[in-house]
Residue, then its C-alpha position, 0 to 999 in steps of 0.5 A: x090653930x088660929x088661921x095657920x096656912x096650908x101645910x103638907x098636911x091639913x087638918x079639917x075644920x068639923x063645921x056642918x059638910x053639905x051632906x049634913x055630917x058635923x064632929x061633935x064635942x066629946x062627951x061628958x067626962x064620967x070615970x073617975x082617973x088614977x093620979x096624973x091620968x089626963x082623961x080622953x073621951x070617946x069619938x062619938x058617932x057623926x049626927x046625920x042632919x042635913x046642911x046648916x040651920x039657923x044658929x049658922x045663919x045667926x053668926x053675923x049678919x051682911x051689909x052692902x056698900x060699893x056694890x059689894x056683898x060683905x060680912x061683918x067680922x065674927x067670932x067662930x069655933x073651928x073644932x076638930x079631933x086629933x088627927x092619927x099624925x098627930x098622937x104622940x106630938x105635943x100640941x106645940x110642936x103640931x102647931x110649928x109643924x102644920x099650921x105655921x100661918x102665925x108664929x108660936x107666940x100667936x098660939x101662946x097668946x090664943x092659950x092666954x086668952x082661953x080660946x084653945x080648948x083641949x077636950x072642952x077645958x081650956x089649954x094651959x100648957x102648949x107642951x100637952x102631948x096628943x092622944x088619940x080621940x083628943x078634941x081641939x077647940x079653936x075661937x079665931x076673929x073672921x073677916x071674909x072677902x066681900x062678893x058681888x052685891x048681885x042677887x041670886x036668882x031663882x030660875x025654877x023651884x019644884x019639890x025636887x030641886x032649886x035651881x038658881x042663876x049664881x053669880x060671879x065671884x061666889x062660892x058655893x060651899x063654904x070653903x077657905x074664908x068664905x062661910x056666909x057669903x057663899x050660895x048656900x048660906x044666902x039661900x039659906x039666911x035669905x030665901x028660906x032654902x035649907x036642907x039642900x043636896x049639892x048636884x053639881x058646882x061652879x068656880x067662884x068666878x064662874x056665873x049662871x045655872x046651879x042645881x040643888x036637889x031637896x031630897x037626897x032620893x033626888x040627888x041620888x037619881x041625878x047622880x046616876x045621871x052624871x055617873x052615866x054622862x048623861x047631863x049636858x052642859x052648855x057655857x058661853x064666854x067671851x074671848x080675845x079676838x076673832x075666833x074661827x066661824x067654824x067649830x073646833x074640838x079641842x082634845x088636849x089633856x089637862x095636868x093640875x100645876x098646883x091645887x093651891x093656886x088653882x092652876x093647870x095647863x095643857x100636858x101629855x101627862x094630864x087627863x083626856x078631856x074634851x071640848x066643843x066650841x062654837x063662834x056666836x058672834x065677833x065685835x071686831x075686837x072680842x068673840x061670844x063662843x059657845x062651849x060644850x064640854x064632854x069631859x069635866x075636868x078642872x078650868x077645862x073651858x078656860x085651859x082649852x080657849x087658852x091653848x087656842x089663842x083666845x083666853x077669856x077676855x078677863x080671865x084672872x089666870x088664864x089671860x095674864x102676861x106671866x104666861x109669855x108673850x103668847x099668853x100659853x097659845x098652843x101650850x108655849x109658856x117658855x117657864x118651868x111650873x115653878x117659875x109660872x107661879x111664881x110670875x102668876x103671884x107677882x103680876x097680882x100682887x103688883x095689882x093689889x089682887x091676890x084675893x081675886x086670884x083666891x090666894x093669900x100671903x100665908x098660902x105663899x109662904x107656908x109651901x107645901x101642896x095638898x091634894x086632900x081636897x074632899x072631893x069625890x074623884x068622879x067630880x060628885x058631890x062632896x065637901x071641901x075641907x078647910x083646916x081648923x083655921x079656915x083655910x082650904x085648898x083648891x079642889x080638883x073636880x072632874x064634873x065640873x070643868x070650871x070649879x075651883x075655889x081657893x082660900x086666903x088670909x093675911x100674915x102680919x106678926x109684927x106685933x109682940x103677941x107675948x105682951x098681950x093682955x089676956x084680960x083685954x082679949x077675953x073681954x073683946x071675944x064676948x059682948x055684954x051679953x056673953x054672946x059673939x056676933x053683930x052687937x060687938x062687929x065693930x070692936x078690934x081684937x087684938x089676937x086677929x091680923x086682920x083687924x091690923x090689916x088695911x086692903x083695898x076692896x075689889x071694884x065689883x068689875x073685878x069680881x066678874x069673869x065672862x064665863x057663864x054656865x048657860x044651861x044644864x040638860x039631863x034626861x027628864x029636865x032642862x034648865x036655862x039662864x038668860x044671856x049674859x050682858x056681856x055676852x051680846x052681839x053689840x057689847x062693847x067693852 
């Protein structure tokens, strides 16, 4: 439970979802139990809150440096409730099984240190064998990736909806290792806007237009709208070379290769979808083409540009050599989805970027894809799912054609977690006032691979793919963001 990667199958982290659902603690024990009978408490029904509030916001504070947004490392609960695969199954054989990010001896050394919990007492014994409605408690050590130091700009607030220009390199939701530096938690600890109904999303690289509802009557009117595909959506990108003056429809189905890494390609397989583009403009070397797409399938503009020979000039996926010497023009890659990946991963891994692509060592070497991803199949709204530990999948999202966000954190065991003193870890989870948070951000915790581990930061170029989400249009409202600088007639690279 202390960020295991993905396996076959995930656990879900129960902090507050977008629609405001939490798992609660169980309740207070209150029967008295027959000799060796270990008590269960009931499940009790999910609170119906909206969103997060201040004790969320409060966890840790950010810091700019470098032109980069970053979080200072905190201590946080990931909890949950016994999942129905696991009843019967000792608690060190679900540990070896489905959260094999860290070696047995991690979750020895967790136990020691009493940040796992069974039922709110602390585990003793990792060979305690599960029940049903038992509730797990995990305190791990975060460190989340920084993010563009870009504000968020409000485009337009009324007492219906925010609307925010988002960008680059943020997520929405928090999902994977992304809590505080996603849109909704700056909106949140910065702007004052809680309580906010998600209307629709973009990919972590993608910038521009984000809608949140204020009111769930509100997001439920705008949903019809998207389940009636009445809301327009425009984009605009820059790509490889001089794109055709006139207008092309691209209609190739999409099939998803893997929702860990977040990769698709074009195959007769995949859905239907559809997209429009249009040439703005042509510098000699890279074109500003204007998209519309009819259908929202997943990295449906990048997958579509692409197949036409003109992949986003900075693309982190779609432009990149592992693709061949074409670059996946017309849907020739000459590799099995395997080897694609494979090629993928080493190409970033050679440029210390993996974080860029949202992907971890832990998530190469745990296998196993997931499709439990939280989402809704029709593309609205819905939560992502991380797993107890933080970790999450990518999730395929039929509305948006550029939603995609994946998770990452390090595996390094090459410590002799069995010898850790639990005294010494006890007293690096709490500063001298018993709470975590700001006051001890700089001390190391012996338990976190993260604070062993060294990486490089990304520059804040790396963090911006010229992908951006220009207007969304719907029956009764129309909002726009300006054009992107990249996205100029006269830009030069």
């Amino acid at each position: 439970m202390a960020e295991p990667g993905p396996g076959p199958s995930r656990a879900r982290e129960a902090e507050p979802d977008p629609a405001g659902k939490e798992e609660a603690a169980p309740a207070p024990k209150k029967r008295r139990l027959a000799g060796g009978e270990r008590y269960v408490p009931p499940p009790r029904k999910l609170n119906a809150g909206v969103s997060f509030g201040a004790e969320h916001f409060a966890e840790t504070s950010y810091y700019f440096e470098g032109g980069l947004r970053k979080v200072r490392p905190y201590y946080f609960d990931f909890r949950t409730y016994c999942k129905g695969r696991w009843v019967g199954r000792s608690l060190l054989h679900v540990f070896g099984t489905e959260f094999r990010a860290q070696p047995l001896a991690y979750y020895r050394a967790a136990a020691r240190a009493g940040r796992l919990r069974l039922n709110e007492e602390p585990v003793r014994d990792l060979d305690i064998v599960l029940k049903n409605n038992d509730f797990l408690r995990n305190t791990v050590h975060r460190h989340e990736p920084p993010v563009t130091a870009q504000p968020i700009r409000i485009l337009a607030e009324d007492e219906e909806v925010v609307v925010v220009d988002k960008p680059s390199s943020l997520p929405v939701h928090p999902c994977g290792r992304f809590r505080h530096n996603t849109v909704i938690f700056i909106l949140g600890k910065e702007h004052g806007l809680r309580e906010l109904h998600t209307l629709h999303r973009l990919d972590r690289m993608t910038s521009g237009v984000l809608m949140f509802a204020k009111t769930a009557a509100v997001s439920k009117r705008i949903d019809e709208q998207v389940r009636q595909r009445q809301l327009e959506k425009e984009y605009v990108c820059r790509v490889v070379g001089e794109f055709p003056e006139h207008e092309v429809v691209c209609e190739e189905p999409i099939l998803v290769v893997s929702y860990k890494v977040g990769v698709c390609r074009v195959d007769p397989k995949g859905k239907p979808c559809q997209t429009l583009f249009q040439r703005l403009s042509y510098n000699g070397s890279s074109s500003v083409v204007r998209c519309l797409p009819r259908t929202g399938r997943t990295h449906q503009i990048r997958v579509h540009l692409q197949f036409l020979g003109h992949p986003i000039v900075n693309d982190p996926i779609y432009n990149m050599e592992a693709w061949g010497p074409d670059r996946g023009k017309g849907g020739k890659i000459g590799k099995t989805d395997e080897e694609l990946l494979k090629a993928l991963v080493e190409e970033h891994r050679s440029k210390q970027s993996l974080e860029v692509l949202g992907i971890g060592e832990e998530d190469l070497n745990s296998g196993g894809e997931s499709k439990d991803c939280g989402n809704s199949g029709d593309g609205t709204k819905s939560a992502e799912a991380p797993a107890i530990n933080g970790s999450s999948c990518p999730a395929e999202d039929e509305k948006d054609p550029e939603r995609n966000d994946a998770a990452a954190c390090p595996l390094n065991s090459d410590i002799n977690l069995e010898m850790l003193d639990k005294d010494k870890e006890l007293s690096l989870c709490e500063n001298q006032d018993g709470q975590t948070g700001e006051k001890g951000w700089e001390e190391k915790d012996p338990l976190c691979v993260e604070c062993r581990t060294s990486r490089r930061d990304p520059s804040p170029k790396e963090l911006v793919m010229f992908l951006h989400a220009l207007r969304y249009k719907g029956t009764d409202f129309e909002y726009c963001s300006s054009m992107p600088e990249w996205a100029m007639e006269d830009w030069e690279e």
